[in-house]
C-alpha positions as CSV (number, residue, x, y, z in Angstrom):
1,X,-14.9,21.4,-2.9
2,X,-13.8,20.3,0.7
3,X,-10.3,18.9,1.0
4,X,-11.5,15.6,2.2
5,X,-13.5,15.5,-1.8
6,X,-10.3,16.5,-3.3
7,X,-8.5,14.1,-1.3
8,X,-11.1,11.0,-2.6
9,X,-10.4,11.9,-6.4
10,X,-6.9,11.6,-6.1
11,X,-5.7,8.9,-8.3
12,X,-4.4,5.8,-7.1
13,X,-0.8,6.6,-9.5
14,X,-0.8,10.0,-8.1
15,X,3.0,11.1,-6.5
16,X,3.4,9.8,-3.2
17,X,3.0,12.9,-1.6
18,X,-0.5,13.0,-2.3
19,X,-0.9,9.7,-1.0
20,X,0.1,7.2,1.5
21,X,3.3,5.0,-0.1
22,X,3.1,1.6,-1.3
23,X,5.0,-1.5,0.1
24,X,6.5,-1.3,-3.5
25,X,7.6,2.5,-3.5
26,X,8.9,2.1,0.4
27,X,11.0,-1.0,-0.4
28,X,12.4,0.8,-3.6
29,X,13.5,4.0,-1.5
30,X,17.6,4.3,-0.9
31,X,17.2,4.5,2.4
32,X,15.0,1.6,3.2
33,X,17.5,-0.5,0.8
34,X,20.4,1.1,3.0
35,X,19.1,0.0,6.0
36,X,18.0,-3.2,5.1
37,X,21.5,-4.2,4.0
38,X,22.8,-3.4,6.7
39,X,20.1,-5.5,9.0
40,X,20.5,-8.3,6.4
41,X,17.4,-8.3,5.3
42,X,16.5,-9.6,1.4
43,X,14.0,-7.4,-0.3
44,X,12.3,-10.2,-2.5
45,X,12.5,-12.8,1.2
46,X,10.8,-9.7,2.9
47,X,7.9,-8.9,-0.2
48,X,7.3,-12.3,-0.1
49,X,6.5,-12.2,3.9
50,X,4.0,-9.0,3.6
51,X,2.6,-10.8,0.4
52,X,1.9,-13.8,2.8
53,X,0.3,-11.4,5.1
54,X,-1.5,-9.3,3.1
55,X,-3.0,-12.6,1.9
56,X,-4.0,-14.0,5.2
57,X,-5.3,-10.5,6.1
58,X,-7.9,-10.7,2.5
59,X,-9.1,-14.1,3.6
60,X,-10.1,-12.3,7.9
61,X,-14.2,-11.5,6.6
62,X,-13.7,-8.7,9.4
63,X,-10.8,-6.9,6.8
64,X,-12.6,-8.0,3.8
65,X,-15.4,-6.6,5.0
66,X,-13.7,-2.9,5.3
67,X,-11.3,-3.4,2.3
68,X,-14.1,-4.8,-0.1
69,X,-15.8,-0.9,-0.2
70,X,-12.7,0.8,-0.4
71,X,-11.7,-1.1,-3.2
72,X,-15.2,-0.5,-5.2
73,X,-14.8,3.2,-4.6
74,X,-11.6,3.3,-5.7
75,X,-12.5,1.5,-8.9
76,X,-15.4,3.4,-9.4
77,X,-13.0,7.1,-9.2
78,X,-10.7,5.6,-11.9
């Protein structure tokens, strides 16, 4: 098995390590929380902004068009 195949199967739970972060994990990291403090930003103010985005982003057919296959593959290795 190539690395790329093993790469494919790894679940989307798997440690972060294996896999790039979620919005979720990176806002719950020390650091981030550290640093954000100190900018003044609020955690649930700035999850609701990328939420916003990520919405507007779904609703572009150009991403929907790239995420929609990446999503059915991803359901279909779980």
């Amino acid at each position: 098995m190539s690395s790329s195949e093993s790469e494919r199967r790894i679940p989307a739970r798997s440690p972060w390590w294996r896999r790039e972060p979620s919005i979720s994990e990176i806002l719950a990291e020390p650091i981030v929380r550290a640093v954000m403090q100190a900018d003044g930003v609020e955690p649930e103010e700035l999850a609701a902004i990328l939420y916003r985005a990520r919405q507007r982003l779904l609703k572009s057919k150009t991403v929907r068009q790239r995420v929609e296959p990446l999503r059915s593959r991803l359901k279909n290795e779980n």
